[in-house]
PQR file with spaces between the fields and no chain letter, atoms N, CA, C, O and H, PARSE charges and radii, in Angstrom:
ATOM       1  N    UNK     1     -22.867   48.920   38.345 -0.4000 1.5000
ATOM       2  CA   UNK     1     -23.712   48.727   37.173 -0.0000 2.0000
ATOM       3  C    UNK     1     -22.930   47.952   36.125  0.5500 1.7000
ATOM       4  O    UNK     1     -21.800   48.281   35.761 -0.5500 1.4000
ATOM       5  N    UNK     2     -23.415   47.192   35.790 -0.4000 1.5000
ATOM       6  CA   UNK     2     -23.214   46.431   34.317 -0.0000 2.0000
ATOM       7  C    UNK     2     -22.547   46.942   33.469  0.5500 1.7000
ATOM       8  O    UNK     2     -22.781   48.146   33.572 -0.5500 1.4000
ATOM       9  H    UNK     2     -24.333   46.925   36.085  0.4000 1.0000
ATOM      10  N    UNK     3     -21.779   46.767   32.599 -0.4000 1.5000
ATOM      11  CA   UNK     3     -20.770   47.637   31.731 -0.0000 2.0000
ATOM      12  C    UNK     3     -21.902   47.495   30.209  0.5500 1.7000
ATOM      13  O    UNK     3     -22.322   48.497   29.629 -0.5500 1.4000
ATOM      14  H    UNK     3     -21.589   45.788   32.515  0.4000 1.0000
ATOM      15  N    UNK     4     -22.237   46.077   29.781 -0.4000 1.5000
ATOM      16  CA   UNK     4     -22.747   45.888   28.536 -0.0000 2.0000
ATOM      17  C    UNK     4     -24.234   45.157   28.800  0.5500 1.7000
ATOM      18  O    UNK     4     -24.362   44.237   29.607 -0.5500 1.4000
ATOM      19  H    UNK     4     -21.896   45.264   30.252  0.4000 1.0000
ATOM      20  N    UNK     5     -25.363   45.710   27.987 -0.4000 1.5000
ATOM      21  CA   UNK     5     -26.552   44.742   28.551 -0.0000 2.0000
ATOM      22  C    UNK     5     -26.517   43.459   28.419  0.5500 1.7000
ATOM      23  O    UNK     5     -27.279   42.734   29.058 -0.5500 1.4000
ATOM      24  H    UNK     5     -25.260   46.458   27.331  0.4000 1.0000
ATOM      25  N    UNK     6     -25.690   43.032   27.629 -0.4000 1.5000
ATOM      26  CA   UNK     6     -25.099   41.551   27.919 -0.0000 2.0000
ATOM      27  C    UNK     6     -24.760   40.635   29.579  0.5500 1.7000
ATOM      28  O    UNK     6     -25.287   39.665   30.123 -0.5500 1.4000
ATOM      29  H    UNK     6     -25.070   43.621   27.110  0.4000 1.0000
ATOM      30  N    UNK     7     -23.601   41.571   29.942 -0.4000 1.5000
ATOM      31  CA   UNK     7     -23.316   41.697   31.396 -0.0000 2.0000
ATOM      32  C    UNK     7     -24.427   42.043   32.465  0.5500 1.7000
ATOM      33  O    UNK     7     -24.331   41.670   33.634 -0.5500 1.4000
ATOM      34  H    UNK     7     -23.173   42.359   29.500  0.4000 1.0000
ATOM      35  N    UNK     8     -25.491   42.786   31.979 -0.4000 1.5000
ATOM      36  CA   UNK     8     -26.709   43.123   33.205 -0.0000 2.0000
ATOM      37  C    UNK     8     -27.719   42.017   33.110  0.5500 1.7000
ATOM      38  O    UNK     8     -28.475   41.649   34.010 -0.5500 1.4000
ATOM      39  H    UNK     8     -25.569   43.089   31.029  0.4000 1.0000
ATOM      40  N    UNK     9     -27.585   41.347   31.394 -0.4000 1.5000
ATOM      41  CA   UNK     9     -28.532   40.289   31.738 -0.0000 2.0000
ATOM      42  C    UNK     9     -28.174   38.892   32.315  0.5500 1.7000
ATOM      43  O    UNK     9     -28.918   38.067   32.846 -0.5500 1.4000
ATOM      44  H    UNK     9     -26.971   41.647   30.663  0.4000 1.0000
ATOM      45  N    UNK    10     -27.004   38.850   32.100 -0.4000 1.5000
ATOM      46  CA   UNK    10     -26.052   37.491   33.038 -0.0000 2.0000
ATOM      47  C    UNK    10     -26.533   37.774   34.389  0.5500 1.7000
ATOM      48  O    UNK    10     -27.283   36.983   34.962 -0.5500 1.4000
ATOM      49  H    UNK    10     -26.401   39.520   31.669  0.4000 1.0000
ATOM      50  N    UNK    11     -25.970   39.328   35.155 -0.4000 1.5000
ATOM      51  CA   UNK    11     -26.047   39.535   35.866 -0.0000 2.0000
ATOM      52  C    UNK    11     -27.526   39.330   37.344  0.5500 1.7000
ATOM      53  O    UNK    11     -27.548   39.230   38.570 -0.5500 1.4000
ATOM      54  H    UNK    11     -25.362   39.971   34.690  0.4000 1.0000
ATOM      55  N    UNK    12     -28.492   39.363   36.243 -0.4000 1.5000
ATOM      56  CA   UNK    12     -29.998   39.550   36.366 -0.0000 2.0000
ATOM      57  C    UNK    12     -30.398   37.882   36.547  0.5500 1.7000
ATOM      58  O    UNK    12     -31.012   37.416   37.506 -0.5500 1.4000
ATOM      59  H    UNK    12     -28.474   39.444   35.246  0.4000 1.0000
ATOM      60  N    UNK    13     -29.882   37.121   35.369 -0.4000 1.5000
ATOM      61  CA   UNK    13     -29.798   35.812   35.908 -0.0000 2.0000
ATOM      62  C    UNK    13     -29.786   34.789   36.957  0.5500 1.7000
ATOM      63  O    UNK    13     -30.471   33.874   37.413 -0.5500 1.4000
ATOM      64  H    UNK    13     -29.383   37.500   34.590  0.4000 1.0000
ATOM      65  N    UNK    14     -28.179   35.661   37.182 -0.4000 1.5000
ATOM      66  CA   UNK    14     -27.008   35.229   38.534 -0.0000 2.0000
ATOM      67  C    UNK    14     -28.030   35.050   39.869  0.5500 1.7000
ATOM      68  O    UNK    14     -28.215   34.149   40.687 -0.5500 1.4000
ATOM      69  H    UNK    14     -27.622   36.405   36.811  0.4000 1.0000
ATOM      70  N    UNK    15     -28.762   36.805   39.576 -0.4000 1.5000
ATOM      71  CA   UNK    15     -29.337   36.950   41.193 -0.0000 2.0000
ATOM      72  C    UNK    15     -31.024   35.931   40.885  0.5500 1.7000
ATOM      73  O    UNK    15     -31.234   35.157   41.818 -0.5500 1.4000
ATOM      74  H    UNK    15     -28.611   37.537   38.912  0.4000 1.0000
ATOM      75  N    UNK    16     -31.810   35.899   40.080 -0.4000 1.5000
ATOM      76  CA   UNK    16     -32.716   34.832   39.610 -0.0000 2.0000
ATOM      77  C    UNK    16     -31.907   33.768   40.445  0.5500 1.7000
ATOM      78  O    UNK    16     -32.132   33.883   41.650 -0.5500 1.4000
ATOM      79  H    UNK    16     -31.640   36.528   39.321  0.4000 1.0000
ATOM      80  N    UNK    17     -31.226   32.993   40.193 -0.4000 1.5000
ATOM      81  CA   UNK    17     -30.759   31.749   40.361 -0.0000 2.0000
ATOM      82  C    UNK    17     -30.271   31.791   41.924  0.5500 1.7000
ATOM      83  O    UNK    17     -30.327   30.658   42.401 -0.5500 1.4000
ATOM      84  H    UNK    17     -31.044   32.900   39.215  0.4000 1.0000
ATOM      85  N    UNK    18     -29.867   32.651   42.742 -0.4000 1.5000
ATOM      86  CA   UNK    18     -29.205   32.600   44.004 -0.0000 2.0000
ATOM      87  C    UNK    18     -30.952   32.860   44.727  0.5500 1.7000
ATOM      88  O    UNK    18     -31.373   32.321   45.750 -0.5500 1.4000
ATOM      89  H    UNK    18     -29.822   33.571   42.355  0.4000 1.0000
ATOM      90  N    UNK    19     -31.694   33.807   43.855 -0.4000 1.5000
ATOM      91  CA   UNK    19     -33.152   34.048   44.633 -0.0000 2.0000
ATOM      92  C    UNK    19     -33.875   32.367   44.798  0.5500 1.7000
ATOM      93  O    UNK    19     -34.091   31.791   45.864 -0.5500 1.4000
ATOM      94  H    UNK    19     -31.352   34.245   43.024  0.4000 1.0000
ATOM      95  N    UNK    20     -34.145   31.841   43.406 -0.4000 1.5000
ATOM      96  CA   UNK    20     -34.354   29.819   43.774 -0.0000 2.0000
ATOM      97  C    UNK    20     -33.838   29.395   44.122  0.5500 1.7000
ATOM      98  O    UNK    20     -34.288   28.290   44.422 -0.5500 1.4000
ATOM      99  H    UNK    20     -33.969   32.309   42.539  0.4000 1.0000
ATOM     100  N    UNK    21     -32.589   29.594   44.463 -0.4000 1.5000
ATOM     101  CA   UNK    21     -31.779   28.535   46.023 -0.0000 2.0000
ATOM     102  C    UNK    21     -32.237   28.883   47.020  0.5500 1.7000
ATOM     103  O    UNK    21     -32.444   28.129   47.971 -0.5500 1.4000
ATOM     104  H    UNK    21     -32.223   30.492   44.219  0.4000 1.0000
ATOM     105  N    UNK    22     -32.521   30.269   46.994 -0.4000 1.5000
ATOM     106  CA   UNK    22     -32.570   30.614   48.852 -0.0000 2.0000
ATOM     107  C    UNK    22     -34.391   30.463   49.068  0.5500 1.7000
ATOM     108  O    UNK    22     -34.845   30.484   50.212 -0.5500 1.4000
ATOM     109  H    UNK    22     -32.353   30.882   46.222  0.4000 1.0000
ATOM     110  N    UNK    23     -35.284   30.320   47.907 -0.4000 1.5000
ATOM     111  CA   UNK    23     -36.588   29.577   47.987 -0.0000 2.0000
ATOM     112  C    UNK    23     -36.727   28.444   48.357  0.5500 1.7000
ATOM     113  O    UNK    23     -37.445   27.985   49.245 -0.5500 1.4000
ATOM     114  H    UNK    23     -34.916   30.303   46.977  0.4000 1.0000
ATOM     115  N    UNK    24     -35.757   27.781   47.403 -0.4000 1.5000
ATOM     116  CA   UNK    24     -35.748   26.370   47.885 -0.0000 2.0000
ATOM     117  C    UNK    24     -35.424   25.876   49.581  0.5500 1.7000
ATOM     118  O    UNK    24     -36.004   25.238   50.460 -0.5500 1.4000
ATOM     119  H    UNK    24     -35.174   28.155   46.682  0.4000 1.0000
ATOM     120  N    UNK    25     -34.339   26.489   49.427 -0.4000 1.5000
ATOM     121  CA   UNK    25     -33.758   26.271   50.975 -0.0000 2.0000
ATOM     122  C    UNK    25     -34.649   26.449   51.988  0.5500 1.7000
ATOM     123  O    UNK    25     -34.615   25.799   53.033 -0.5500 1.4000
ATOM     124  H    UNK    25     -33.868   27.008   48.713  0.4000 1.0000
ATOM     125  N    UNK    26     -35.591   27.452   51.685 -0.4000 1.5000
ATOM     126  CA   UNK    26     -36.799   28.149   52.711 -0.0000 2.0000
ATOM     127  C    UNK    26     -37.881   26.874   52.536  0.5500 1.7000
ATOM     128  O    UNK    26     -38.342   26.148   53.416 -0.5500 1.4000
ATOM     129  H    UNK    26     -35.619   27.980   50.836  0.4000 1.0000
ATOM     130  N    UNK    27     -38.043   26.864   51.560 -0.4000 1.5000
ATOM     131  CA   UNK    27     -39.092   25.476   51.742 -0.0000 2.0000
ATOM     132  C    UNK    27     -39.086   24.331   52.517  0.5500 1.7000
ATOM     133  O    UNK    27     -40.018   23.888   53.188 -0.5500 1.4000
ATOM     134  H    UNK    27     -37.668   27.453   50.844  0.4000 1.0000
ATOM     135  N    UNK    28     -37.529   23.702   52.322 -0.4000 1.5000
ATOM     136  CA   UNK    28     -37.149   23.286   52.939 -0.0000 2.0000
ATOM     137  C    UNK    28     -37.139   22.807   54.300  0.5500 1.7000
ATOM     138  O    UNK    28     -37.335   21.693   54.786 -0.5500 1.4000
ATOM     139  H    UNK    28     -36.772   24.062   51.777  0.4000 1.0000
ATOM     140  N    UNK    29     -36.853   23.968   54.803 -0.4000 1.5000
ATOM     141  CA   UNK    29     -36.645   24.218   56.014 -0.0000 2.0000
ATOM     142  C    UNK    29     -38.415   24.787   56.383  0.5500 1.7000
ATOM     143  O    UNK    29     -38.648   24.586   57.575 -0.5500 1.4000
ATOM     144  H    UNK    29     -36.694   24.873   54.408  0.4000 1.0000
ATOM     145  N    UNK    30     -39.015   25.100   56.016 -0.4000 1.5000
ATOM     146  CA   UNK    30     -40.618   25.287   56.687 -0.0000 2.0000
ATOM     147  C    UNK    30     -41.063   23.592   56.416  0.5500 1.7000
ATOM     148  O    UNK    30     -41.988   23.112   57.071 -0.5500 1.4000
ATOM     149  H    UNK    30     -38.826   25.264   55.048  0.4000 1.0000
ATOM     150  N    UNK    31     -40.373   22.831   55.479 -0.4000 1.5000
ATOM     151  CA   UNK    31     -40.756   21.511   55.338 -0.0000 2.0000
ATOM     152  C    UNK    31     -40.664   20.809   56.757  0.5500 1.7000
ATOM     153  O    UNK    31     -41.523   20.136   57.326 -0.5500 1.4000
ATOM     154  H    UNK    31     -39.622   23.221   54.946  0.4000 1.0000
ATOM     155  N    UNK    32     -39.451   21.132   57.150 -0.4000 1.5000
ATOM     156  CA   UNK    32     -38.903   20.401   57.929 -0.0000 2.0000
ATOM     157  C    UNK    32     -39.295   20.659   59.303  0.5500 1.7000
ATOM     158  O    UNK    32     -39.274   19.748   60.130 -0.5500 1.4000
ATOM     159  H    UNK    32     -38.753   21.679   56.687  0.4000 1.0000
ATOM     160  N    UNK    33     -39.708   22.025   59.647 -0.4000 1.5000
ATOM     161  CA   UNK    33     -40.559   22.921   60.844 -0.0000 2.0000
ATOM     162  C    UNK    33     -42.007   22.197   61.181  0.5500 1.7000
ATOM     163  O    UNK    33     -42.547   22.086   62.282 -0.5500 1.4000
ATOM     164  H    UNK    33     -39.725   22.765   58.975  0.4000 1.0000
ATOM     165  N    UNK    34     -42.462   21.742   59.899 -0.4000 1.5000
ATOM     166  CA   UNK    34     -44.108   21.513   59.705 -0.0000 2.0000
ATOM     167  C    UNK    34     -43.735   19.674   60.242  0.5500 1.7000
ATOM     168  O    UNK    34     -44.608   18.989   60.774 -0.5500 1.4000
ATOM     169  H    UNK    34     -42.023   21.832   59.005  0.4000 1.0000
ATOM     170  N    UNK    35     -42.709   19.295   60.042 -0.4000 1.5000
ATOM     171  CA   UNK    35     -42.783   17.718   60.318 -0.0000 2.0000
ATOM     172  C    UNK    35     -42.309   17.383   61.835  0.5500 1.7000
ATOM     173  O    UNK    35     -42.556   16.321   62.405 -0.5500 1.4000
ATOM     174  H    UNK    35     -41.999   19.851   59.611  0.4000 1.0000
ATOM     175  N    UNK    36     -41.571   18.496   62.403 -0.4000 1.5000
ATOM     176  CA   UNK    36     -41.323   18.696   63.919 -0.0000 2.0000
ATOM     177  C    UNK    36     -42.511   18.867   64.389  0.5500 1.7000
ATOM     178  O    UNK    36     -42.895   18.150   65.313 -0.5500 1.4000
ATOM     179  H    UNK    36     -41.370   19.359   61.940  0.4000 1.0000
ATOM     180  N    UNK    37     -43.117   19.597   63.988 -0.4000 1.5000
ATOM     181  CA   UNK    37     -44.467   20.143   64.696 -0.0000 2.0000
ATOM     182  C    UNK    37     -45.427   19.048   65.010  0.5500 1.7000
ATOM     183  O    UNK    37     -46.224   18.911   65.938 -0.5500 1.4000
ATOM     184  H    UNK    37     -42.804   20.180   63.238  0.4000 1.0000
ATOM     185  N    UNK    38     -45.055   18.112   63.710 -0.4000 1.5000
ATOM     186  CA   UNK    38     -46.375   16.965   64.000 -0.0000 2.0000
ATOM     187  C    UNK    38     -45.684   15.909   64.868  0.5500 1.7000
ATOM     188  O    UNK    38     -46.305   15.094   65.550 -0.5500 1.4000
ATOM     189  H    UNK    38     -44.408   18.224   62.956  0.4000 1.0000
ATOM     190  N    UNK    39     -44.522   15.976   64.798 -0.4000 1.5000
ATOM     191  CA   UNK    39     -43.342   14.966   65.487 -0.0000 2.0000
ATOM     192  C    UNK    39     -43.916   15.403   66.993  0.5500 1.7000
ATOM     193  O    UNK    39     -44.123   14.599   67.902 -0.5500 1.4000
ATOM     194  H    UNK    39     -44.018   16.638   64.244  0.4000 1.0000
ATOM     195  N    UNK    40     -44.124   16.812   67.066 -0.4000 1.5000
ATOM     196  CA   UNK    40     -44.130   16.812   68.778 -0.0000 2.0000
ATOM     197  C    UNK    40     -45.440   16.824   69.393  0.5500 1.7000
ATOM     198  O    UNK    40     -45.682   17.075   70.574 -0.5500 1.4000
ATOM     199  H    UNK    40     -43.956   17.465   66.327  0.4000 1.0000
ATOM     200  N    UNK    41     -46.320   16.507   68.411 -0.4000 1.5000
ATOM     201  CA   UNK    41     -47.883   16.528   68.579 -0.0000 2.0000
ATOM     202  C    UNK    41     -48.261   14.834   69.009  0.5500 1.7000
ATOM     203  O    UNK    41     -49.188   14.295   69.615 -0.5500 1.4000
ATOM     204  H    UNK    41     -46.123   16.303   67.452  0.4000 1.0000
ATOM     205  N    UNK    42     -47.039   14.369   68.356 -0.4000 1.5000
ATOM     206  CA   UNK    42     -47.097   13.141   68.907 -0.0000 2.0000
ATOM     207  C    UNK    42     -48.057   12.396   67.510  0.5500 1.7000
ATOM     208  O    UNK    42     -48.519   11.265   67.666 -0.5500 1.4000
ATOM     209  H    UNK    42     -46.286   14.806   67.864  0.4000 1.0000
ATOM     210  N    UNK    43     -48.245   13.039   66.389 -0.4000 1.5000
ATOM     211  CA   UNK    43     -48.770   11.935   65.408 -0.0000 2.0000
ATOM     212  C    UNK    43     -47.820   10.816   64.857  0.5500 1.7000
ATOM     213  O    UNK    43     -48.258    9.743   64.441 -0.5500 1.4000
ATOM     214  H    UNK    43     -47.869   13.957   66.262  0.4000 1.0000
ATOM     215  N    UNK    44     -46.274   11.191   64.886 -0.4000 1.5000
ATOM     216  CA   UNK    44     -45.590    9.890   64.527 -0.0000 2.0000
ATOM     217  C    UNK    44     -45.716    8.907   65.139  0.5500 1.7000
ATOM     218  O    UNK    44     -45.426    7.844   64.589 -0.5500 1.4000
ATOM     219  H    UNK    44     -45.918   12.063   65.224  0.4000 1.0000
ATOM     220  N    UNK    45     -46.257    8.923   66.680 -0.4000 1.5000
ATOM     221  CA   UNK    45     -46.224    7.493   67.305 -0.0000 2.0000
ATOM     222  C    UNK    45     -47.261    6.771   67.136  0.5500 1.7000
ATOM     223  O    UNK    45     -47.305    5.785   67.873 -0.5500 1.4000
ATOM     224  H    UNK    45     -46.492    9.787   67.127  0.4000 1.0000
ATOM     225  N    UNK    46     -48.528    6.977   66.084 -0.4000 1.5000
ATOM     226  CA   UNK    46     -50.004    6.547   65.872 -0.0000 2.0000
ATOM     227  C    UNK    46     -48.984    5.792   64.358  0.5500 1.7000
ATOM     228  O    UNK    46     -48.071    6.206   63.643 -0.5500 1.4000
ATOM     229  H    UNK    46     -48.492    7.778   65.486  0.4000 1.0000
ATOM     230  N    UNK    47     -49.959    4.253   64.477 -0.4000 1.5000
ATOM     231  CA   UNK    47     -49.647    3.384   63.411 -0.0000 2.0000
ATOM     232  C    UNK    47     -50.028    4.286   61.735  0.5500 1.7000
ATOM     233  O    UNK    47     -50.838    5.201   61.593 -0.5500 1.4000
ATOM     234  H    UNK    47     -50.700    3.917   65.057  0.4000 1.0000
ATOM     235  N    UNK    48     -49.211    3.701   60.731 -0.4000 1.5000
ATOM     236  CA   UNK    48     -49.226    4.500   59.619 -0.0000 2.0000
ATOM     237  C    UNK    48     -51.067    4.577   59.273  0.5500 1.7000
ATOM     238  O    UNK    48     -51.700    5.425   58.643 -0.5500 1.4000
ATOM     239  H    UNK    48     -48.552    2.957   60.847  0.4000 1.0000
ATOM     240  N    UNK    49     -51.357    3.797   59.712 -0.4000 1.5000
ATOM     241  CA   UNK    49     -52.979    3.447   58.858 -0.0000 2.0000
ATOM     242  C    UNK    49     -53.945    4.221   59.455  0.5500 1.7000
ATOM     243  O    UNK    49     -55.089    4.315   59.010 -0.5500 1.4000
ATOM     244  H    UNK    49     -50.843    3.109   60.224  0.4000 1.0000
ATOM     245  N    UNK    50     -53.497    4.846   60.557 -0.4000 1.5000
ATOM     246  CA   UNK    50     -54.195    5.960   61.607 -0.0000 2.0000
ATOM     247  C    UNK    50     -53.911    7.076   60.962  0.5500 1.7000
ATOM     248  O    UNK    50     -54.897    7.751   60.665 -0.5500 1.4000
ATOM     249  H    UNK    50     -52.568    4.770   60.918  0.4000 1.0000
ATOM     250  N    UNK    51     -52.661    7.572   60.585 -0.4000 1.5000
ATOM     251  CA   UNK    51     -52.238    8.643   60.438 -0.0000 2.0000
ATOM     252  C    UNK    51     -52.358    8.543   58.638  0.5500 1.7000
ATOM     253  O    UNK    51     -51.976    9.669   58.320 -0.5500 1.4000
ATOM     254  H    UNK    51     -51.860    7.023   60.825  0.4000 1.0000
ATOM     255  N    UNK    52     -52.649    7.876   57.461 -0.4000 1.5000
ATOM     256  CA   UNK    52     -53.646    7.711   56.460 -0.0000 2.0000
ATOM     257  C    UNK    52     -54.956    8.645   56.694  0.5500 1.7000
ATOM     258  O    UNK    52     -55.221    9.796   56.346 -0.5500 1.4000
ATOM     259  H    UNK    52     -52.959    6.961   57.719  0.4000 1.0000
ATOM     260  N    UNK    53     -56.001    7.190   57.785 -0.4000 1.5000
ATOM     261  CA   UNK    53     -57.429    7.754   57.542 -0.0000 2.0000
ATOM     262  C    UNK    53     -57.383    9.239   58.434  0.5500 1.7000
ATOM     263  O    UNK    53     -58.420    9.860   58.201 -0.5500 1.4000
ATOM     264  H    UNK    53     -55.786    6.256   58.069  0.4000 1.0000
ATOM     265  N    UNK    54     -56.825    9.697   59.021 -0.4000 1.5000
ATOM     266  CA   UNK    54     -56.586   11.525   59.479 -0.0000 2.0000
ATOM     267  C    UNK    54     -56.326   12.116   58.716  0.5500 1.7000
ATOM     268  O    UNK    54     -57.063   13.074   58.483 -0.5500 1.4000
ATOM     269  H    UNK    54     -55.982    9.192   59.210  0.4000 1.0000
ATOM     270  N    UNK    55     -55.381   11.944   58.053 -0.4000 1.5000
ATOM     271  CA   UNK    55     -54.996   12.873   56.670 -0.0000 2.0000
ATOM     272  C    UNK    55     -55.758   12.536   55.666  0.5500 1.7000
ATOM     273  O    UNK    55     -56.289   13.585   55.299 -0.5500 1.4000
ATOM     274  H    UNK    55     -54.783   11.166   58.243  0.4000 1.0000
ATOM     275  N    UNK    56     -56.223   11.412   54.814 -0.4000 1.5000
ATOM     276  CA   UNK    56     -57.816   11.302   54.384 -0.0000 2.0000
ATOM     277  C    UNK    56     -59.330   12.258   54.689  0.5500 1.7000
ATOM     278  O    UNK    56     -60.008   12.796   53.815 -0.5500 1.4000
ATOM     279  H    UNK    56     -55.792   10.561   55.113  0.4000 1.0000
ATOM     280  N    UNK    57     -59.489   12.267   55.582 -0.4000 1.5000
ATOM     281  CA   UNK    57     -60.528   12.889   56.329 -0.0000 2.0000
ATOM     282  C    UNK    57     -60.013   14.061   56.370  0.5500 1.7000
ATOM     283  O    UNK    57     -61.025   14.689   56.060 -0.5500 1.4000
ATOM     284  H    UNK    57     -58.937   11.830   56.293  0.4000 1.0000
ATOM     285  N    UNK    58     -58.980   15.082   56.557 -0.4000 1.5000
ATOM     286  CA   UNK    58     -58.509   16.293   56.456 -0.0000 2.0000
ATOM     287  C    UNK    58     -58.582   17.146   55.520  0.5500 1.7000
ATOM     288  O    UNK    58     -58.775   18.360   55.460 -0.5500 1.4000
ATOM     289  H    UNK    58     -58.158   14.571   56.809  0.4000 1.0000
ATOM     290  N    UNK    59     -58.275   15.759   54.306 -0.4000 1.5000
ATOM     291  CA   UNK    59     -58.454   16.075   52.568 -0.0000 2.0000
ATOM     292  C    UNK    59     -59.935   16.452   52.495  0.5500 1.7000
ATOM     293  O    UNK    59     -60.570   17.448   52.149 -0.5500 1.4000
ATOM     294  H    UNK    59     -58.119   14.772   54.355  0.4000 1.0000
ATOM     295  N    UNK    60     -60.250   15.067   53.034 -0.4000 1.5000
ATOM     296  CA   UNK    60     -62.058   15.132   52.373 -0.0000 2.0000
ATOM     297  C    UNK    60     -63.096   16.313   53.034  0.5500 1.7000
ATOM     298  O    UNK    60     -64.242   16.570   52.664 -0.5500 1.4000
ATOM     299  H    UNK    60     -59.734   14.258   53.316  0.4000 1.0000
ATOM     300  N    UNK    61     -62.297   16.961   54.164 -0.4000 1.5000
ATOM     301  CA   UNK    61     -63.649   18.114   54.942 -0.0000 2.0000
ATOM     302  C    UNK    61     -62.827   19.309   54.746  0.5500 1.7000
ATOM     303  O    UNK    61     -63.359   20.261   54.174 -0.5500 1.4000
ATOM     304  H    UNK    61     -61.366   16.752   54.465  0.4000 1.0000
ATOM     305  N    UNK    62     -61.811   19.391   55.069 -0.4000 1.5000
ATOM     306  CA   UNK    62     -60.810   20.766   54.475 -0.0000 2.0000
ATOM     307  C    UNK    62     -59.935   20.691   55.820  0.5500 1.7000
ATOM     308  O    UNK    62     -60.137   20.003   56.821 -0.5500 1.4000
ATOM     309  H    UNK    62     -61.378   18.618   55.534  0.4000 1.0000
ATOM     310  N    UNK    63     -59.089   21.437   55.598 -0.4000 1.5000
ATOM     311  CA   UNK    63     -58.472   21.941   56.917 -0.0000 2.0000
ATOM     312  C    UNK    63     -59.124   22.802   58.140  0.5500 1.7000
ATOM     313  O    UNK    63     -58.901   22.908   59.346 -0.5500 1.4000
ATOM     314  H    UNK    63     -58.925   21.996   54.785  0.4000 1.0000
ATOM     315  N    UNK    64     -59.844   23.241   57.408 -0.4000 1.5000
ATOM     316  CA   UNK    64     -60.830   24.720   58.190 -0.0000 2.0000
ATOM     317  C    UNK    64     -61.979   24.036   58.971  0.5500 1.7000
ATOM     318  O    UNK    64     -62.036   24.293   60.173 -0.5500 1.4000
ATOM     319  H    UNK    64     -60.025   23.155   56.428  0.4000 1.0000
ATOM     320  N    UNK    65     -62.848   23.247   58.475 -0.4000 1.5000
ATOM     321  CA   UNK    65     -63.805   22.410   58.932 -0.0000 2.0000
ATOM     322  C    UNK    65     -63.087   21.161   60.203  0.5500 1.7000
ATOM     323  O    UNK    65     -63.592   20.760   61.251 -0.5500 1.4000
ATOM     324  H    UNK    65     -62.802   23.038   57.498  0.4000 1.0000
ATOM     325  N    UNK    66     -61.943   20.865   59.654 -0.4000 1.5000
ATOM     326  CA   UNK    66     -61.417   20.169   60.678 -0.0000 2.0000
ATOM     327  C    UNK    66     -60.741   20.971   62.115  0.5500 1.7000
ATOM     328  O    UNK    66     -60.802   20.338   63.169 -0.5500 1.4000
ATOM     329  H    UNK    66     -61.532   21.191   58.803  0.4000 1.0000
ATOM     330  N    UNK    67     -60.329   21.873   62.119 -0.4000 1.5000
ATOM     331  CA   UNK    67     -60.105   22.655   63.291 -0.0000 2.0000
ATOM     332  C    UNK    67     -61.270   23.184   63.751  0.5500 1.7000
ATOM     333  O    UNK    67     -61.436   23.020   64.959 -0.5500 1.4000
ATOM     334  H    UNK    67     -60.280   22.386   61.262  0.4000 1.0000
ATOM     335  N    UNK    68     -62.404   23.950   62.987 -0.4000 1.5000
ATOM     336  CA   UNK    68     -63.615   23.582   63.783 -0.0000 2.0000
ATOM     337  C    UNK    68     -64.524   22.645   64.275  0.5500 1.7000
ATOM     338  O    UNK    68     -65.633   22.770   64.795 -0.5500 1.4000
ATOM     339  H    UNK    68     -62.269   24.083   62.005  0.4000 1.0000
ATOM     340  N    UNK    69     -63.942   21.839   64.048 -0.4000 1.5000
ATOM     341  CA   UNK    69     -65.068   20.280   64.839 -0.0000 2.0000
ATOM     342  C    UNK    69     -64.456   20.113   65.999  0.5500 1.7000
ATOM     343  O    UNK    69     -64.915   19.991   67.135 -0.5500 1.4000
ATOM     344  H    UNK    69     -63.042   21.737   63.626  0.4000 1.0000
ATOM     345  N    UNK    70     -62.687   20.125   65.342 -0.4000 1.5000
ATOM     346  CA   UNK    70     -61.785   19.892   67.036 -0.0000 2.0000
ATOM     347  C    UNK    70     -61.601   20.988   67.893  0.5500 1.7000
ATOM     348  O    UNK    70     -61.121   20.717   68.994 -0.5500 1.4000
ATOM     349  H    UNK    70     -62.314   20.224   64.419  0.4000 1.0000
ATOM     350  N    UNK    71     -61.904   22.318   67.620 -0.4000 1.5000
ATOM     351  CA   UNK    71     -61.879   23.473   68.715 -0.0000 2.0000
ATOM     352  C    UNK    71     -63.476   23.130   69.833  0.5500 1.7000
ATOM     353  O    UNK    71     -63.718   23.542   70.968 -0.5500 1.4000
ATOM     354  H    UNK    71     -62.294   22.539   66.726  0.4000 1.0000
ATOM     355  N    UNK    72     -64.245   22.297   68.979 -0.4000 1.5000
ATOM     356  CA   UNK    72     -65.722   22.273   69.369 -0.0000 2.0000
ATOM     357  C    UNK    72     -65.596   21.417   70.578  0.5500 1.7000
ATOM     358  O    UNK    72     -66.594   21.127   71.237 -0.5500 1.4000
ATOM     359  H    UNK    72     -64.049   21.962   68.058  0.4000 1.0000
């Protein structure tokens, strides 16, 4: 325990600040999970202007509507 509430609120800080690194880092890294995923789906090898109007159209119907048209 903290000796002075001075010291518990540094302290309280410290772990704040090590908790947004290790968020960040997590983002990160699910960033980087989510771009493998499409890497192995094979959308990087479709020209950029393909992979635009898909992600366009994804925006414009939702995500949800788009996995049900393509489960269909």
């Amino acid at each position: 325990m903290a000796k002075s509430l001075d010291d518990e609120r540094a302290a309280i800080a410290a772990d704040e600040e090590r908790l947004a690194d290790r968020r960040k880092r997590l983002a990160e890294r699910e960033r980087d999970a989510a771009l493998a995923a499409l890497d192995k789906a094979g959308l990087f090898k479709l020209p950029l202007d393909r992979i635009e109007a898909f992600a366009a159209q994804v925006k414009k119907l939702g995500f949800e509507e788009v996995t049900k048209r393509l489960a269909a």
